[in-house]
PLY file of the C-alpha trace (Angstrom):
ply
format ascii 1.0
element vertex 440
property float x
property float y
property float z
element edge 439
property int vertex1
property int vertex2
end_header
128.68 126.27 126.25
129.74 122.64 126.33
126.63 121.67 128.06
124.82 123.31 125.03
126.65 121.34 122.39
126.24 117.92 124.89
122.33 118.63 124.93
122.13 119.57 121.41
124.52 116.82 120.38
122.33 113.64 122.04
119.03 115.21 120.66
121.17 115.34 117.44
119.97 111.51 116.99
116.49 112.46 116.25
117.81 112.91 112.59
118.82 109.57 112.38
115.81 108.17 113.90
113.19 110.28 112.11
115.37 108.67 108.48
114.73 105.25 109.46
111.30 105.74 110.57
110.28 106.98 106.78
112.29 104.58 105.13
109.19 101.77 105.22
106.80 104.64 104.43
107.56 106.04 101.15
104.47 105.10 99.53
102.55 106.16 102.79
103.91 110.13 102.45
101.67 112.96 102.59
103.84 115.21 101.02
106.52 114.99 98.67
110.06 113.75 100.32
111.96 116.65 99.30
109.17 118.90 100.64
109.37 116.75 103.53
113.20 116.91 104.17
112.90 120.35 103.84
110.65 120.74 106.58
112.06 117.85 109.25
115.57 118.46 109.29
115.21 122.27 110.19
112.53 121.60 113.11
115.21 118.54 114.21
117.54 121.36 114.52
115.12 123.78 116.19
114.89 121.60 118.82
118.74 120.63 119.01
119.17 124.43 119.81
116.19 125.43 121.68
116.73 121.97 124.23
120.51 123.06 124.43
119.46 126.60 125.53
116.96 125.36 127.65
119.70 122.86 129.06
122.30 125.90 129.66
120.14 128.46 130.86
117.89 126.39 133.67
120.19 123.44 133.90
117.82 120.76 133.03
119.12 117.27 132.30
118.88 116.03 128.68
117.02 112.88 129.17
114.67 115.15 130.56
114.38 116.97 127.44
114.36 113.80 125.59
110.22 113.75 125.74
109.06 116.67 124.82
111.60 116.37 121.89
110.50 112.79 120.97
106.66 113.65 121.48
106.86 116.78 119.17
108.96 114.95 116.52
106.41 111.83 116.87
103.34 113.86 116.05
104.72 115.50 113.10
105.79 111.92 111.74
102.06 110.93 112.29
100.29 113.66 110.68
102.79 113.43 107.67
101.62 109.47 107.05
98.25 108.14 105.26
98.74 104.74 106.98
97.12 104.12 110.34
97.96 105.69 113.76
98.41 102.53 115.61
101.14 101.45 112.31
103.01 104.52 112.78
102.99 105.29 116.09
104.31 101.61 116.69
107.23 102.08 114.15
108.40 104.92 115.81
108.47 103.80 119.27
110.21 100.68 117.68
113.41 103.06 116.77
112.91 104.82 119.54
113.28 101.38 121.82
116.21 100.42 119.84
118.43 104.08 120.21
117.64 104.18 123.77
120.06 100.63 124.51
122.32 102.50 122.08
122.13 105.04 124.61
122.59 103.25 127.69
125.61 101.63 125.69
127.14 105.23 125.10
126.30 105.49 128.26
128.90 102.72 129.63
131.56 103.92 127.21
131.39 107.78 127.66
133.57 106.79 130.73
136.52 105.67 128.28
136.05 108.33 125.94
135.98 110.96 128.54
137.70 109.67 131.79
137.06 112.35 134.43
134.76 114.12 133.09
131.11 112.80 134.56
128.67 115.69 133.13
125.42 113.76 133.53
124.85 111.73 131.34
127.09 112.17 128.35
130.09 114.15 127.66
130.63 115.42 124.34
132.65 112.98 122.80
130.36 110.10 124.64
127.20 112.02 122.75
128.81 112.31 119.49
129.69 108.68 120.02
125.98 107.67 120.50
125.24 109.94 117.21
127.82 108.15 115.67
126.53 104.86 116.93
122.70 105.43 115.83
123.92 106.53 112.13
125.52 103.13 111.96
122.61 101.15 113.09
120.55 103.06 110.00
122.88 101.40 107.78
122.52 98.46 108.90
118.69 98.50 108.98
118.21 100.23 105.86
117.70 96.78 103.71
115.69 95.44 106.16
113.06 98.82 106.59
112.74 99.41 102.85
111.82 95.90 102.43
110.98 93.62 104.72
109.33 96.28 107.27
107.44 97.84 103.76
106.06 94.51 103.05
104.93 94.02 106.54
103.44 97.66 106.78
101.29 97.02 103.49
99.36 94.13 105.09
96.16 94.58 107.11
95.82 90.87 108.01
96.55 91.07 111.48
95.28 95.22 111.81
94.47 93.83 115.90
98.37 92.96 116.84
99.39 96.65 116.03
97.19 97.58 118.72
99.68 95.69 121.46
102.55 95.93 119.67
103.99 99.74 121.12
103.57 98.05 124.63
107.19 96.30 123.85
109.47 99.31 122.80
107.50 101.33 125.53
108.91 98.71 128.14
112.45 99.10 126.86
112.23 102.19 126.89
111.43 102.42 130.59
114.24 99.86 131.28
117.23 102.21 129.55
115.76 104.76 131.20
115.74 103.38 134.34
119.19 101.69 134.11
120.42 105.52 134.10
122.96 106.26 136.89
122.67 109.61 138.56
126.24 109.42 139.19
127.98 108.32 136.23
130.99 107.88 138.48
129.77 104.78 140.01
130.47 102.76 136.92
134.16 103.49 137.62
133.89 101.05 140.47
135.13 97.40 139.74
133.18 95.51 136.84
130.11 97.82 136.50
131.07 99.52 133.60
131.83 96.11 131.28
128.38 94.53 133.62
126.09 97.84 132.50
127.57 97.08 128.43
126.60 94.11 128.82
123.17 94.60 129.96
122.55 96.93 127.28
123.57 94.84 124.71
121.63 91.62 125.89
118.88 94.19 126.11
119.23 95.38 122.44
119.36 91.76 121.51
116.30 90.59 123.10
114.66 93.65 121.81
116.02 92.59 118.29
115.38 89.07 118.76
111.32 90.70 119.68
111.08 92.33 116.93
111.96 89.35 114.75
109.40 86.97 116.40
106.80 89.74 115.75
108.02 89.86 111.53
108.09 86.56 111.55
104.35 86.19 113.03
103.33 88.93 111.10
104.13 87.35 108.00
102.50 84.23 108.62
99.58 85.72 109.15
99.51 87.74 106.59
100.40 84.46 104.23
97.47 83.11 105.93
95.22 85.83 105.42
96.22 85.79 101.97
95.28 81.81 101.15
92.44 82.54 103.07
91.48 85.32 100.45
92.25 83.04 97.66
90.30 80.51 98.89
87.03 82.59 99.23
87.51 83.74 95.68
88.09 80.37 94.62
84.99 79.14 96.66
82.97 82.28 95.07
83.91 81.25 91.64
82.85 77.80 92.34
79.91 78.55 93.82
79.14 81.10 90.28
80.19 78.33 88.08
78.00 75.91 89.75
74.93 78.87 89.31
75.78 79.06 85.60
75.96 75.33 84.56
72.18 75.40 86.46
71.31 78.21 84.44
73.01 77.05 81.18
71.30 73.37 81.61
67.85 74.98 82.18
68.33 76.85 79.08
69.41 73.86 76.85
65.89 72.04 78.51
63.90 75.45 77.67
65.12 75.45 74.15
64.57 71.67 73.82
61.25 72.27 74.52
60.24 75.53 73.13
59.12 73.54 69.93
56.63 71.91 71.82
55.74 74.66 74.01
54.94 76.61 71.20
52.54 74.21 69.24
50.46 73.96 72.41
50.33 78.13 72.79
49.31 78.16 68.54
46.71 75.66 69.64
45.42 77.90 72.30
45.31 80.78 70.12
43.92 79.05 67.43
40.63 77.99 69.99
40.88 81.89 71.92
40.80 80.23 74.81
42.76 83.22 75.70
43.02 82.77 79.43
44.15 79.17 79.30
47.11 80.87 76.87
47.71 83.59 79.73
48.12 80.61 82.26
50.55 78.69 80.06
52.62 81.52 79.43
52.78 82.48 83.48
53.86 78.73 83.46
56.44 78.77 80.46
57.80 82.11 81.84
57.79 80.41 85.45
60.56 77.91 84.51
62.73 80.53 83.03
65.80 80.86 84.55
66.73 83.80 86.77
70.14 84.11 86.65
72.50 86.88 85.46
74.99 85.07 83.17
78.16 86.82 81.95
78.11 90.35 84.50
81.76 91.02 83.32
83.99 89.72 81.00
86.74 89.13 83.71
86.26 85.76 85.14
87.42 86.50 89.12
85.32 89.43 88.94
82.23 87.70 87.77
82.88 85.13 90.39
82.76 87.01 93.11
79.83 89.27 91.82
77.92 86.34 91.10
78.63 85.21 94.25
77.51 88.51 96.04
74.30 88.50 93.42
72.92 85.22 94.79
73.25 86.26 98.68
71.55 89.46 97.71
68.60 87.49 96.24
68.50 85.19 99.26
67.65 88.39 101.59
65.71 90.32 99.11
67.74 93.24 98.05
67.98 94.54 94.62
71.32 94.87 93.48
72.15 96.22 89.96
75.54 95.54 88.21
77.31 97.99 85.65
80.56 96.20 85.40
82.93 97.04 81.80
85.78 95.19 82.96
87.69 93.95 80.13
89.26 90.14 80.95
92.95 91.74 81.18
93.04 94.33 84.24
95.60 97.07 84.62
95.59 95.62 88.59
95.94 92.55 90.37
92.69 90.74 90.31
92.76 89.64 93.94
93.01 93.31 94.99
90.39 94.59 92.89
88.57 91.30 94.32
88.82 91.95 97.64
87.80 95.52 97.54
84.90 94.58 95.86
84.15 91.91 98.49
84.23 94.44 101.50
82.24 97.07 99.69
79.38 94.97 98.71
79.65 93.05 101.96
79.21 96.33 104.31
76.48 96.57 102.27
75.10 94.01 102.21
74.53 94.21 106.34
73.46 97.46 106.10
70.65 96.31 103.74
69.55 93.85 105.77
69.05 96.42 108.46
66.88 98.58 105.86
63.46 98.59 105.58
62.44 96.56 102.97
60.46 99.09 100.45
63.69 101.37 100.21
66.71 98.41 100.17
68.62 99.11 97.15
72.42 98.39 95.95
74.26 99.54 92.76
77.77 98.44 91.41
79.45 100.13 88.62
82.60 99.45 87.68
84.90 100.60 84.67
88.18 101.64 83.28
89.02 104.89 84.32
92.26 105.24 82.80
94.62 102.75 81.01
96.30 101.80 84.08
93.04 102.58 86.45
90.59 101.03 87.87
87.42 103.12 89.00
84.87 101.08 91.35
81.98 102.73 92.79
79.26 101.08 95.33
76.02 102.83 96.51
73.44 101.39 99.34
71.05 102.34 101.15
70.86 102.36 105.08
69.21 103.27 107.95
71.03 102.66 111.24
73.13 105.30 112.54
76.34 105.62 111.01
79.92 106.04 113.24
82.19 108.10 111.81
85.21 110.29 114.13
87.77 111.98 112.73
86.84 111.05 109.12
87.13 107.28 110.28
84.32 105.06 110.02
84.02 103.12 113.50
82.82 99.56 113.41
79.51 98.31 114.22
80.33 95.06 115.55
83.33 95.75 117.19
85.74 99.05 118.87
87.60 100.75 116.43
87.46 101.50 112.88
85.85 99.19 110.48
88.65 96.95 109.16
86.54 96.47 106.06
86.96 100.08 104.96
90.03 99.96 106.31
91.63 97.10 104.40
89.90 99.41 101.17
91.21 102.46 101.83
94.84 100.69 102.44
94.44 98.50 98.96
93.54 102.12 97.33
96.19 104.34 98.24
99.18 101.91 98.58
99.30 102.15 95.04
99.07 105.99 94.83
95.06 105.16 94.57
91.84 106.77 95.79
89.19 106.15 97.96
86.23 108.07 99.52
83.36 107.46 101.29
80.27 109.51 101.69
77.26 109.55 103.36
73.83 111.73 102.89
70.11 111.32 103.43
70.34 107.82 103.65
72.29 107.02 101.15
75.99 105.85 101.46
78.51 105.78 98.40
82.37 104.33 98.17
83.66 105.66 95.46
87.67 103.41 94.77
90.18 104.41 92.12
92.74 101.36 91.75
95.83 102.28 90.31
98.11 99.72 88.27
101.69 99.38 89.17
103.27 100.44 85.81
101.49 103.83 85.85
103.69 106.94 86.34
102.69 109.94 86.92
0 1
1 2
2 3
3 4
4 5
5 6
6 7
7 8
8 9
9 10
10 11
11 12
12 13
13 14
14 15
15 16
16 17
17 18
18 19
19 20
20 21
21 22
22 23
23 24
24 25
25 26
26 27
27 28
28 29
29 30
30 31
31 32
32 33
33 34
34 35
35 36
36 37
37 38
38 39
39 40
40 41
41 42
42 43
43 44
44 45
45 46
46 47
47 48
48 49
49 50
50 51
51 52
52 53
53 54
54 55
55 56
56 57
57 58
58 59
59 60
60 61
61 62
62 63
63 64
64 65
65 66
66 67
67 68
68 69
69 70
70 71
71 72
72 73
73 74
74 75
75 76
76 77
77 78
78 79
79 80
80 81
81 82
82 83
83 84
84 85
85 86
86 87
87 88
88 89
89 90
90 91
91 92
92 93
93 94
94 95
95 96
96 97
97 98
98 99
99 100
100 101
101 102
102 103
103 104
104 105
105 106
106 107
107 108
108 109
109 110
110 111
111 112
112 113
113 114
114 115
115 116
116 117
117 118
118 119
119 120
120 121
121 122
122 123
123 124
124 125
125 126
126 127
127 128
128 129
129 130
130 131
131 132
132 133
133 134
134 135
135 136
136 137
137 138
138 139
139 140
140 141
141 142
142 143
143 144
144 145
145 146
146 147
147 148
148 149
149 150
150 151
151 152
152 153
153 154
154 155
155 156
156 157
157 158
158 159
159 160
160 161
161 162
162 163
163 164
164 165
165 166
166 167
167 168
168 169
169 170
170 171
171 172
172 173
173 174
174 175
175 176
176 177
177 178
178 179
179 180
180 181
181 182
182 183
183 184
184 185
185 186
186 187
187 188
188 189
189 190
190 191
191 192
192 193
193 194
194 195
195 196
196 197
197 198
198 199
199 200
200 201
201 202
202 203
203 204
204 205
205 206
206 207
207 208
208 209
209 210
210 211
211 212
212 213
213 214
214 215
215 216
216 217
217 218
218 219
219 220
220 221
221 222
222 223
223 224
224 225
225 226
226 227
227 228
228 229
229 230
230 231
231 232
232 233
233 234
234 235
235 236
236 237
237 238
238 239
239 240
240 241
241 242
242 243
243 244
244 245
245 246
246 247
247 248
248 249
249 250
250 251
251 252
252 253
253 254
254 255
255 256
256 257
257 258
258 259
259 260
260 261
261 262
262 263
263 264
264 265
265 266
266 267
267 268
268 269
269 270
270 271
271 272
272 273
273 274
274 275
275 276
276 277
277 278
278 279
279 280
280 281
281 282
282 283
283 284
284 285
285 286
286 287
287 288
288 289
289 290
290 291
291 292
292 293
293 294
294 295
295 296
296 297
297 298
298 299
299 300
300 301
301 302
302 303
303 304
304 305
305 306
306 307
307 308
308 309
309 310
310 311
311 312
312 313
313 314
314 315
315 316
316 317
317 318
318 319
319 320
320 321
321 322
322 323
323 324
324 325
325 326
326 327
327 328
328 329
329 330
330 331
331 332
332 333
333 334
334 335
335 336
336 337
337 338
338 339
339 340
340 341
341 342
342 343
343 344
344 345
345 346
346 347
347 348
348 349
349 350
350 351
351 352
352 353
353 354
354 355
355 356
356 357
357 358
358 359
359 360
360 361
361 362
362 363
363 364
364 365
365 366
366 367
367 368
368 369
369 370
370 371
371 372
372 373
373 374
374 375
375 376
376 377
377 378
378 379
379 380
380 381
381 382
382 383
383 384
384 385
385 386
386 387
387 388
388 389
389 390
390 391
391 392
392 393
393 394
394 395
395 396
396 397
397 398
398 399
399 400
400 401
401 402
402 403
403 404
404 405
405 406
406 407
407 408
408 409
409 410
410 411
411 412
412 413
413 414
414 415
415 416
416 417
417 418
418 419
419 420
420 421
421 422
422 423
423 424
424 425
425 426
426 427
427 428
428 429
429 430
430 431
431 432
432 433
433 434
434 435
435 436
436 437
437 438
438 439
């Protein structure tokens, strides 16, 4: 019985554990968090009993029990998040990393609290200590998940690091795990016991100190990323305003002389020399300018579709704009800016890979709601398309496209939509942005 309660005690922490991994992802839930506390903390119990039977019955040692426990309560956190695998995966072995030096620390003290009694690896009081221990640590984390971990989760700026980034807890991991004695007795002996504390905690604080380096990286890249966005808007607005003050300038020079140009086409109809009239006007028409002025009355999003309008031109592809954007958006411009960007970019490669008779791109964009945004891109392709899992792989590189994926993030943070389909070669994003002051 008391190895029972020892067995279902330790995997008692998974509670803990599985409360600090959501705390970052509240805007990343699948289901509703009362739904979804309703659901984890009976299958965290589940497997506090069924391990502690399993335990009692064929004598198994905990930390061997510890996996299957973990892996099982890892995959349901997974499948219960919208954000990416490689995001979530790596915040959970990050808790993970840290609760296993809390266990090796329990581990070195379970000799105090229970002096004679050496049931591998904890005793009862040493596992309620560790409980005890890990409950703490969520307290003192909680400011720094639902904030500065949030933040850091919301960014897609440097989308490659998460992809290294579970190598670090994983090596902890393996450290506590081998740093387990198989005879907890031997840390009676001389200075072991204070030496092992002391190696967990030096291991908790590099681990810590890790993690740190990795916000603070994190961050500046992502402040990076973010001037570097600015920037390109700025330089696509620049590069529109410079398109308009040609277009306004050839204007003010048509209008100066459409007096004159006139005269000379009464003259010619005045003679019927009809085909000398059809060649001015081919001439007059010839020095028109062909430039879209005004697509929107919002100035960033005119920039950028401006921008996007003139590269089209450059490689021949018709693009049509229907954009009723008012100059005051319910969302932050840069977002809306951004997404925009990406779409018409990923199109813009894949038209350049179309034949030419069937390249076509369309743009609407409107007001869906008062606090909505809806954006919707169609283009035309005809290379083969990668998609696996409902995730569209890149063409230039492995992995999923961090275009769409910096879209479908920007959508949903916000409790927004996004979806992408594909038919008879045709391919259509349709985006809802949502505004923060919405409630639903």
């Amino acid at each position: 019985m008391t190895q029972f309660l020892c067995t279902a005690l330790e995997l008692m922490i998974l509670l803990p554990g599985m409360l600090v991994a959501y705390l970052p992802m509240r805007d990343c839930l699948r289901i509703p968090p009362a739904k979804l506390a309703a659901v984890t903390v009976p299958l965290v119990l589940f497997l506090c009993a069924a391990c502690g039977a399993v335990s009692c019955l064929f004598h198994v040692g905990t930390v061997w029990l510890f996996f299957p426990a973990t892996a099982i309560m890892g995959f349901f956190y997974v499948h219960t998040l919208s954000i990416t695998r490689w995001k979530s995966i790596s915040v959970f072995l990050a808790i993970c990393g840290v609760f296993s030096c809390l266990g090796s620390t329990a581990i070195a003290v379970n000799g105090i609290l229970s002096p004679g009694d050496f049931a591998p690896p904890l005793s009862l009081r040493g596992a309620l200590f560790w409980l005890v221990l890990c409950c703490v640590s969520v307290l003192a984390v909680w400011h720094p998940t639902t904030h500065a971990s949030k933040k850091l989760l919301e960014e897609d700026a440097f989308a490659q690091t998460w992809y290294m980034f579970w190598l670090l807890p994983i090596l902890f991991i393996g450290l506590n795990f081998f740093m387990i004695p198989k005879n907890p007795n031997i840390l009676t002996y001389g200075r072991l016991r204070l030496l092992y504390i002391l190696f967990s905690f030096v291991l908790l604080v590099l681990l810590l100190l890790f993690y740190a380096l990795f916000y603070l990286m994190a961050s500046s890249l992502n402040r990076n990323d973010r001037l570097r966005r600015e920037n390109q808007l700025l330089s696509m607005q620049q590069a529109r305003y410079a398109s308009l003050r040609a277009a306004i300038e050839q204007t003010r020079h048509a209008r100066h002389d459409m007096r004159h140009h006139f005269h000379i086409l009464q003259s010619f109809a005045a003679q019927k020399k009809w085909e000398s009239l059809t060649a001015y006007l081919d001439e007059v028409q010839g020095s028109i300018p062909d430039s879209d002025l005004g697509l929107c009355q919002n100035t960033a999003v005119d920039g950028v579709a401006g921008y996007f309008a003139a590269l089209y031109r450059e490689h021949g592809i018709p693009l049509t704009f229907s954009l009723d954007l008012p100059a005051q958006l319910p969302v932050l411009e840069i977002e809306l800016c951004s997404v925009l960007s990406n779409l018409l970019e990923n199109a813009l490669e894949a038209g350049i890979k179309t034949a030419p008779d069937r390249r076509q791109t369309s743009v609407q964009a409107y007001l869906y709601s008062e606090y909505m945004v809806l954006l919707s891109v169609e283009n035309t392709y005809d290379k083969m398309i990668r998609e696996k899992d409902g995730v569209f792989l890149s063409s230039k590189r492995p992995g999923e496209g961090i275009g769409l994926q910096a879209v479908r993030h920007t959508a949903e943070k916000n409790g927004g939509y996004s979806r992408f389909h594909y038919e008879a070669g045709k391919f259509t994003a349709n985006v809802i942005l949502r505004g923060g002051k919405w409630d639903a």
